[in-house]
C-alpha positions as CSV (number, residue, x, y, z in Angstrom):
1,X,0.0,0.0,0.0
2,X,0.9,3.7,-0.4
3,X,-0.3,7.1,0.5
4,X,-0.9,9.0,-3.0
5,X,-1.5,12.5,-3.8
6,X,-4.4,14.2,-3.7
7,X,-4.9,16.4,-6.3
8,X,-6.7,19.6,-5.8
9,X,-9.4,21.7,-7.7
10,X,-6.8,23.1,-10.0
11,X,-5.8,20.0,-11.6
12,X,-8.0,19.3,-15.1
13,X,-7.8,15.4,-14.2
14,X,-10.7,16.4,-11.6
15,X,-13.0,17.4,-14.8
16,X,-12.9,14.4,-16.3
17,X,-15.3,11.7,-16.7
18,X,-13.9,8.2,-15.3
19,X,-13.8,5.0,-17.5
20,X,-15.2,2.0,-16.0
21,X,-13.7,-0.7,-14.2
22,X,-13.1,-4.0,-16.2
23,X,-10.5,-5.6,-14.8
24,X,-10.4,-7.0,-11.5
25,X,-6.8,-8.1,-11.1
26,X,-3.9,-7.1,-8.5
27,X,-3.7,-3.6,-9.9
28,X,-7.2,-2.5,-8.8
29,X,-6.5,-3.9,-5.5
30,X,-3.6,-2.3,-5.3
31,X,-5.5,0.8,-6.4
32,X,-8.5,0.0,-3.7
33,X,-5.8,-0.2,-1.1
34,X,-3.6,3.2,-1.7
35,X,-7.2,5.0,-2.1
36,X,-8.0,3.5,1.7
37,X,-4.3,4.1,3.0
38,X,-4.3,7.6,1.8
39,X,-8.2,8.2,2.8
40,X,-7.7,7.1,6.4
41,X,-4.4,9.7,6.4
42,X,-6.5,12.6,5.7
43,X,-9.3,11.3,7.8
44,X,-11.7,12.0,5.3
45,X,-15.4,10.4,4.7
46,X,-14.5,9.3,1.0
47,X,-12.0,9.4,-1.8
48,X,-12.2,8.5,-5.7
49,X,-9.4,7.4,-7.7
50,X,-9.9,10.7,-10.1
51,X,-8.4,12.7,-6.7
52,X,-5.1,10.4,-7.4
53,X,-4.7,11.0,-10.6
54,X,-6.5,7.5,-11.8
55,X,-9.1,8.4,-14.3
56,X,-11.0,4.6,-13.0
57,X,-14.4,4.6,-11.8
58,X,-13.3,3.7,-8.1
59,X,-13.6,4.8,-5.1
60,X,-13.4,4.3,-1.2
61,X,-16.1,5.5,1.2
62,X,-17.0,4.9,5.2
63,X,-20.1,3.7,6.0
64,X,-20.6,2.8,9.6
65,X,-17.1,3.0,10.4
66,X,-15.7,0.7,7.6
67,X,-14.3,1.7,5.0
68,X,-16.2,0.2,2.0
69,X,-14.6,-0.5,-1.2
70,X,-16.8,0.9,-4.9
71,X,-16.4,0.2,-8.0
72,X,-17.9,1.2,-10.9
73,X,-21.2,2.4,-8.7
74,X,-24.3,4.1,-9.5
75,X,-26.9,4.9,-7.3
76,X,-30.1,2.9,-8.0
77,X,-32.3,4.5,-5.1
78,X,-32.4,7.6,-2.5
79,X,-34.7,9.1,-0.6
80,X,-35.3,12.4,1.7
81,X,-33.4,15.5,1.5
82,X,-30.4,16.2,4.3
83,X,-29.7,19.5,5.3
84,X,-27.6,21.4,7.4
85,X,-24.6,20.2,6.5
86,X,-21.4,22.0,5.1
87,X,-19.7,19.8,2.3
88,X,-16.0,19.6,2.0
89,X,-13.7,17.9,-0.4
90,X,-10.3,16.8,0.3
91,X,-9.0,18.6,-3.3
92,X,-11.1,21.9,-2.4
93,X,-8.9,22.5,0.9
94,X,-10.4,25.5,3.1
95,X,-13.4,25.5,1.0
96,X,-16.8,24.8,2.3
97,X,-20.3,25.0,1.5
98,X,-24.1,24.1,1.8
99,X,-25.1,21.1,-0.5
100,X,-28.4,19.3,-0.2
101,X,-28.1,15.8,-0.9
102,X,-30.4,12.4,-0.2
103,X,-30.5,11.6,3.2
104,X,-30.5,7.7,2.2
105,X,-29.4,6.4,-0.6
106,X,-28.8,2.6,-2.1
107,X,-25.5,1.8,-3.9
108,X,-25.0,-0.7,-6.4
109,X,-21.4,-1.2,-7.7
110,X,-18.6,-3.7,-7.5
111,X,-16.4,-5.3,-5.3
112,X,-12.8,-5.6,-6.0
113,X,-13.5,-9.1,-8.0
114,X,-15.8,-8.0,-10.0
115,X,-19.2,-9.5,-7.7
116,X,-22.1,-6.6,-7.6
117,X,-23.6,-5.7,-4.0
118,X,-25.9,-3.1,-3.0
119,X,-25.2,-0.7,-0.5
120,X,-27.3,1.2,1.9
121,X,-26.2,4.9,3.4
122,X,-27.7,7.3,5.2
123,X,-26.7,10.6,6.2
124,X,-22.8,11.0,5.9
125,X,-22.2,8.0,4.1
126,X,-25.4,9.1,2.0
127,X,-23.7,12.4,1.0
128,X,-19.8,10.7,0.6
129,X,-21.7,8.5,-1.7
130,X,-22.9,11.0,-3.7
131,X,-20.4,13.2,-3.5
132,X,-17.7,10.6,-4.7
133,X,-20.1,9.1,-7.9
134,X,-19.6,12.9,-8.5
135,X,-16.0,12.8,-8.9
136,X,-16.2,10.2,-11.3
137,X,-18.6,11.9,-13.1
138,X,-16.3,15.0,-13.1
139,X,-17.7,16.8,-10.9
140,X,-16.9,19.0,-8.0
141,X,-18.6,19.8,-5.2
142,X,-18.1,23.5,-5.4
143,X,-19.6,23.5,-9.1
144,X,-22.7,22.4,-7.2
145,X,-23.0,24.5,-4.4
146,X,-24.8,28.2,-4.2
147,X,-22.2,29.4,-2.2
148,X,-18.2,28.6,-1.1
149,X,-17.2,29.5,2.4
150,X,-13.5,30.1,2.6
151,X,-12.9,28.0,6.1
152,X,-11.9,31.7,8.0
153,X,-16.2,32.5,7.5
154,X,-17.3,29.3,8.2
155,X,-18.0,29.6,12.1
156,X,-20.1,33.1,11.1
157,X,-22.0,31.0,8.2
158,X,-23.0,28.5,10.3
159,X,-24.4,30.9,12.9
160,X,-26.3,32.5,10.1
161,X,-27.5,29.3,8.5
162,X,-28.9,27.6,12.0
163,X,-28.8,29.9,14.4
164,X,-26.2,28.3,16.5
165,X,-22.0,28.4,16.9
166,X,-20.1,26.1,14.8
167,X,-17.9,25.4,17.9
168,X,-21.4,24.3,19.8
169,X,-22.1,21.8,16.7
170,X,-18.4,20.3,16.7
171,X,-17.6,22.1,13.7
């Protein structure tokens, strides 16, 4: 295993639409296991291969405290809107900003030999779900969002958005 880069927003590779996944030899695992190393480094909710510079429809996310290996995934089902949430993205560093996204949603994609599963999240797996189908898609959260808070505003945005302090929310 190895810790890879993570590109950030300025890097084109992040625009890009991913290829699927058809092979499911010891080069996607190896792939699968960097993404994990390299997501538990930055101690982020999800990572897709795009962010590394691999233009494969992979990615790693954490649902329930594991970290859940996707392939070539799609979502086949969601439901309910979560708010209150400010999205970040491990290439957007200091950025913020308010995204609705599916409170629950069902995941079908691959594991690394190739088998299909479906895979239920809610809330912050929901939106790392989403949010990482994105990247392969070539999208970026901040081309989504109404607004980017630089991290300095972010306490002040969140006391505007719910009434409360950021440090009172863990944020």
């Amino acid at each position: 295993m190895a810790l890879r880069r993570i590109l950030t927003q300025q890097d084109e590779t992040l625009y890009k639409v991913c290829r699927p996944v058809t092979e499911f030899g010891d080069r996607t695992a190896q792939l699968l296991d960097d993404l994990r190393e390299t997501l538990a480094d930055a101690k982020g909710a999800g990572l897709a291969a795009p962010q590394v510079g691999i233009r494969r429809r992979a990615a790693v996310i954490v649902n329930k405290d594991e970290m859940v290996d996707l392939l070539n995934p799609e979502i086949i089902a969601r439901s309910d809107e979560q708010v209150g949430l400010f999205e970040a993205c491990l290439s957007c560093p200091g950025l913020r900003g308010y995204l609705e996204r599916p409170r629950t949603v069902t995941v079908r994609a691959q594991d690394r030999t190739g088998a299909w599963f479906d895979l239920e999240c809610e809330d912050i797996a929901a939106r790392a779900a989403c949010h990482e189908i994105d990247h392969l898609d070539g999208i970026l959260f901040i081309d989504l969002v109404e607004e980017v808070i630089p991290e300095e505003e972010l306490e002040e945005a969140y006391e505007e958005a719910f009434g409360v302090s950021g440090d009172e929310e863990g944020v």
